[in-house]
N, C-alpha and C positions, 0 to 999 in steps of 0.2 A: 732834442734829437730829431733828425729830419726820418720822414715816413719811410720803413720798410717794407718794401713791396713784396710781396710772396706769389709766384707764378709757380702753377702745378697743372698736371694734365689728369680732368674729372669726369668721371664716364656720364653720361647723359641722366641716365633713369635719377641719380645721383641731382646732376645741377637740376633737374627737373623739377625735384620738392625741395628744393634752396629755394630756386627762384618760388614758387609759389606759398613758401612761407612768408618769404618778403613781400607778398602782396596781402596775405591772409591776416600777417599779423603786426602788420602796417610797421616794419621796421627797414632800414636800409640795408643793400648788402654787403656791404665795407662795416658796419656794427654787427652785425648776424655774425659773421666772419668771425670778427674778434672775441664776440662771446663762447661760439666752437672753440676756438685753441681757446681761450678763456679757462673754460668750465670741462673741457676734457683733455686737455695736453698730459695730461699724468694717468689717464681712464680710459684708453678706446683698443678699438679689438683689430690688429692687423689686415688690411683687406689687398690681398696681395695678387689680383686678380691683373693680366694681360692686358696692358692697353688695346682698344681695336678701333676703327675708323671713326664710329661713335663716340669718342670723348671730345671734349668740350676742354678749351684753355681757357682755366682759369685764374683770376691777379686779384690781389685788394691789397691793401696798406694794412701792418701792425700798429694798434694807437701804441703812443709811447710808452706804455706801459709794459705791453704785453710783447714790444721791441726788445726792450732792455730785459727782460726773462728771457727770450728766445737766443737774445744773442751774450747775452753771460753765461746761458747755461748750456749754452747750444749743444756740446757736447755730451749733454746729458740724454739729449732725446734721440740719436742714434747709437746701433747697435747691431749687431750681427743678423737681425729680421729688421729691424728699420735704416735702412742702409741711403737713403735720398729724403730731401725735402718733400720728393713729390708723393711721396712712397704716406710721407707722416702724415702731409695733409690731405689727402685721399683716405687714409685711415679715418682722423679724426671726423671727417664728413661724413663718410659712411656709418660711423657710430652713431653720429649724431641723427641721421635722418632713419634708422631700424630705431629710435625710439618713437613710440604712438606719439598721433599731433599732441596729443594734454598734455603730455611729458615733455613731448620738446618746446612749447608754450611756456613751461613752468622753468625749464633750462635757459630761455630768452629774459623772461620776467622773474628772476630767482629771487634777486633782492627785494622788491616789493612784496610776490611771495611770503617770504622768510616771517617778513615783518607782520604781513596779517595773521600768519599762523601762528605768531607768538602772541600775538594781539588774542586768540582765538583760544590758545592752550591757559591763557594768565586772565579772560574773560574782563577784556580792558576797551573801552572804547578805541577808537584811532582816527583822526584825520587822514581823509581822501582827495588828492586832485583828482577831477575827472572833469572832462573835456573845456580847463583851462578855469575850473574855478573848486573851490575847497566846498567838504560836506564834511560833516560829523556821523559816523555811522557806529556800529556794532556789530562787526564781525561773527555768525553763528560756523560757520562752516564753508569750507570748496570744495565743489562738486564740477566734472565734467559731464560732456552728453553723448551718446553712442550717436546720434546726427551729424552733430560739427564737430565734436571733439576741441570743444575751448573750455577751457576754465571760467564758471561762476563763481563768484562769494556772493554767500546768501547773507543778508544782514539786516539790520534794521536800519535806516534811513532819518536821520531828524529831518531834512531836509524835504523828504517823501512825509514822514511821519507816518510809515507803514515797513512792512518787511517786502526790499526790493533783490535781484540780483544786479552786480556788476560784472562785465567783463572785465578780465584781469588784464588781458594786453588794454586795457583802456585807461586804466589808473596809473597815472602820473607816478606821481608821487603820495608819500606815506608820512606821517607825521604821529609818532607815536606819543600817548598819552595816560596819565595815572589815574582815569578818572574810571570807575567800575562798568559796566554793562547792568543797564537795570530793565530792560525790554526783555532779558533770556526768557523764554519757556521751554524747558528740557524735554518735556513733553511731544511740545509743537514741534520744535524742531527734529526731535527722531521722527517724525512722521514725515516733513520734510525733505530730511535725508533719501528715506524710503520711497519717496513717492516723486523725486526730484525730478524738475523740470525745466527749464531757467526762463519761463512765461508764468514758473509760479501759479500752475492748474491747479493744485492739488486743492480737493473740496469746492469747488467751483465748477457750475455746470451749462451747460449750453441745450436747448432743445434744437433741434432742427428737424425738416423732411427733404426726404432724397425720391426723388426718382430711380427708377430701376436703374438707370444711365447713372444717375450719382453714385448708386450703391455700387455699384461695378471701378467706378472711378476710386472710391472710398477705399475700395480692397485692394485697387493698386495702386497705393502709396505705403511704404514702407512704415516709415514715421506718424504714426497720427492719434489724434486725440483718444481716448482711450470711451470705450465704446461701454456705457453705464445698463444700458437699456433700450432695448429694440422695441416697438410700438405698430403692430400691422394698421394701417391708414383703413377705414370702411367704404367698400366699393372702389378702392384703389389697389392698383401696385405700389403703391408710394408706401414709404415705411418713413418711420419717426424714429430717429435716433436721441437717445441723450449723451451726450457724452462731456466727458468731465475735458474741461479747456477754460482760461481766461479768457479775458476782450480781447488782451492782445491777440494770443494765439488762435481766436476764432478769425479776427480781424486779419490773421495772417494768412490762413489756412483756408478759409471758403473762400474766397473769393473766385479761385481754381474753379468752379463748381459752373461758373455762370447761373444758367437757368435750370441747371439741375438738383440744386435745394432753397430753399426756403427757411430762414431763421424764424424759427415763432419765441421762443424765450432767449432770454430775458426780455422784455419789453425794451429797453436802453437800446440794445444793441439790433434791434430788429428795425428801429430808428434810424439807425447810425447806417444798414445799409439800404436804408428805403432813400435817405438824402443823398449819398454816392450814386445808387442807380439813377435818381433822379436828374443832377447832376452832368451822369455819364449819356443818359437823355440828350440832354440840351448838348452836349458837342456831338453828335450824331446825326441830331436830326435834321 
């Protein structure tokens, strides 16, 4: 069947987070497309709103599949309120981008999805493609994050040989298997749940000191490590924070700070940015 092209007129605020899901969640717009009428052609809420100078013309091809629905049943999808093509597919867009990013994430990547969650309810290991090569994991749980709003799966790793997250727009593919979960701790993982992070802080602690400037810094950032224990410095304004974060998340998160804090613990990682500044030294000087 040769491509069915679908042209429709889409208000901007609308093509605005199309297009930036196509960047965000590394997929094309011609498959984005087909998964919207895909996964809502039979599910979206009329948006029957007045064109105005602001829309945007939009086109992409029906894969074969979702050609031969559209035009066998063509007749099925108008009605007395959906009266034009352009009417339906401005509808189903519109639905589609009023659900939160996690949700429209999980609408993109449904069928990998599906599959660790069964993996997850049946407490079964499963094969993962992720970035082009196979791992054997354990599926505990998916969790999103009020920052980015992606899906993690929390899991255990053979591969790691430790409990990692993945992102779910990154996994390939799924390969499901009969073979049990024996890494579960029901325990650990409700705490996990609880305490979820996808740098995986939880129980993990960082020392640092801040300057009065850091501290000020520190409070304006929405997102941030979670603040254990305050520490007044002697003879200083500096204050010693502890706060609960991985390597990564330290590793991601100070670095903002420049000469406004000081990592004292762990010992590793106080290392790790004494050789970066030093390093950043030598192209400078």
């Amino acid at each position: 069947m040769a491509p069915h092209k679908i042209r429709f007129s889409l208000p901007f605020f609308i093509y605005e987070i199309v297009e930036s899901d196509v960047k965000k969640f590394g997929i094309n717009k011609n498959k984005l497309s087909n998964i919207i009428f895909e996964k809502l052609k039979y599910n979206y809420k009329i948006f029957d709103e007045k064109a105005d100078k602001n829309n945007v013309n939009y086109q992409f091809n029906l894969n074969n599949d979702n050609a031969e629905i559209y035009l066998e049943s063509y007749s099925e999808f108008f009605n007395e309120k959906i009266d034009s093509q352009s009417l339906l597919f401005r509808s189903l867009f519109y639905t589609y981008i009023n659900y939160p990013s996690d949700k429209r994430e999980i609408i993109i990547y449904n069928d990998v999805y599906d599959r660790v969650i069964k993996a997850i309810e049946n407490k079964k290991q499963i094969k993962i493609k992720f970035y082009g090569q196979f791992r054997t994991i354990e599926p505990f749980f998916i969790s999103s994050t009020k920052e980015e709003r992606f899906n993690y799966i929390c899991c255990y790793c053979y591969k790691n040989e430790k409990i990692v997250n993945y992102r779910l727009n990154k996994i390939e593919k799924v390969i499901d298997s009969l073979k049990e979960q024996i890494h579960r701790d029901e325990s650990l993982i409700k705490e996990y749940i609880k305490n979820f992070d996808p740098y995986l802080s939880f129980n993990k602690f960082v020392k640092v000191k801040l300057t009065p400037k850091g501290v000020k810094l520190y409070n304006q950032f929405t997102f941030i490590p979670k603040i254990i224990e305050k520490q007044n410095v002697k003879n200083s304004d500096n204050i010693i924070y502890i706060v609960e974060a991985s390597d990564l998340k330290a590793k991601l998160f100070f670095p903002q700070f420049m000469n406004e804090v000081e990592i004292i613990e762990p010992v590793e990682m106080r290392n790790w940015f004494k050789e970066k500044i030093a390093k950043m030294n030598e192209i400078y000087s």
